[in-house]
C-alpha positions in Angstrom: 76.3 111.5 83.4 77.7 108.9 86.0 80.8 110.2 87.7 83.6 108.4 87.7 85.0 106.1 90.5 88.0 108.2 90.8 86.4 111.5 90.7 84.4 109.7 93.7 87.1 108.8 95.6 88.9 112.1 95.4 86.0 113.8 96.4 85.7 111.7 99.4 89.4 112.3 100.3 88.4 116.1 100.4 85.4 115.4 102.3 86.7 113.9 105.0 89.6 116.3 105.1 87.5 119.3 105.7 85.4 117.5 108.0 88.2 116.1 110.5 91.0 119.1 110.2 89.5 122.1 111.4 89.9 124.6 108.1 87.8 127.2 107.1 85.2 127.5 105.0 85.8 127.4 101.3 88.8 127.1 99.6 90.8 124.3 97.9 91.9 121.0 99.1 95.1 119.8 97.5 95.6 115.8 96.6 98.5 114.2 95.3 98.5 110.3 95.3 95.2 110.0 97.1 96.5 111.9 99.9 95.8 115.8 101.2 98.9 117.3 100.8 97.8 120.9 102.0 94.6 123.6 101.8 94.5 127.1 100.3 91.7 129.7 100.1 93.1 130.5 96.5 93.6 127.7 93.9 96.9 129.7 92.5 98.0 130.3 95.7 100.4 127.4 96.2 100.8 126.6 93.4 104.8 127.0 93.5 104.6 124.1 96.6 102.3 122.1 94.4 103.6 119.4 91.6 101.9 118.8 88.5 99.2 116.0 88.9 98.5 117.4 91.9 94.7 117.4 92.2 92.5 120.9 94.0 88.7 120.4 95.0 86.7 123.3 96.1 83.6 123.1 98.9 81.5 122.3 96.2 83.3 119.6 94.7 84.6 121.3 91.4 88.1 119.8 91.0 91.2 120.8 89.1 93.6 119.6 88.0 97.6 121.0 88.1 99.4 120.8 84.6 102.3 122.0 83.4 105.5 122.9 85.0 108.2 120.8 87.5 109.0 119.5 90.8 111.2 122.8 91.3 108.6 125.6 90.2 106.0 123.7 91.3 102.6 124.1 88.7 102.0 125.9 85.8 98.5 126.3 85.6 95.3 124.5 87.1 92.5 123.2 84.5 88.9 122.9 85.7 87.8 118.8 85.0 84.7 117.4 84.7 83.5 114.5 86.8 82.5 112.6 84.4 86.2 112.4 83.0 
């Protein structure tokens, strides 16, 4: 299984994110548009700042992605994607 360009480039995004802006350990970096658009230690937890699209990628590298909801209540729910998609 090759993963995708995309997939590569978002996880590069997140990886240079943790790696310049001092942020703890863990949690989930948040990428809309190819840019980091914030961090939280839970993947629900900002959800209601977050639109749908937006993408979240742990320290690992799992990534997932918001569905559901509007620009006013932010997501509705986060599915986990493979890289391969």
């Amino acid at each position: 299984m090759e993963i995708q360009s995309a997939t590569k480039e978002l996880l590069r995004i997140a990886s240079e994110y943790r790696k310049t802006d001092d942020i703890p350990d863990g949690g989930y970096v948040a990428v809309h548009n190819l840019k980091v658009v914030g961090w939280s230690r839970d993947v629900k937890g900002k959800s209601h700042e977050l639109l749908p699209g937006t993408w979240a990628v742990d320290a690992l590298g799992h990534k997932f992605l918001a569905i559901g909801g509007n620009d006013y209540d932010g997501v509705k729910e986060w599915q986990m994607i493979s890289h391969t998609s």
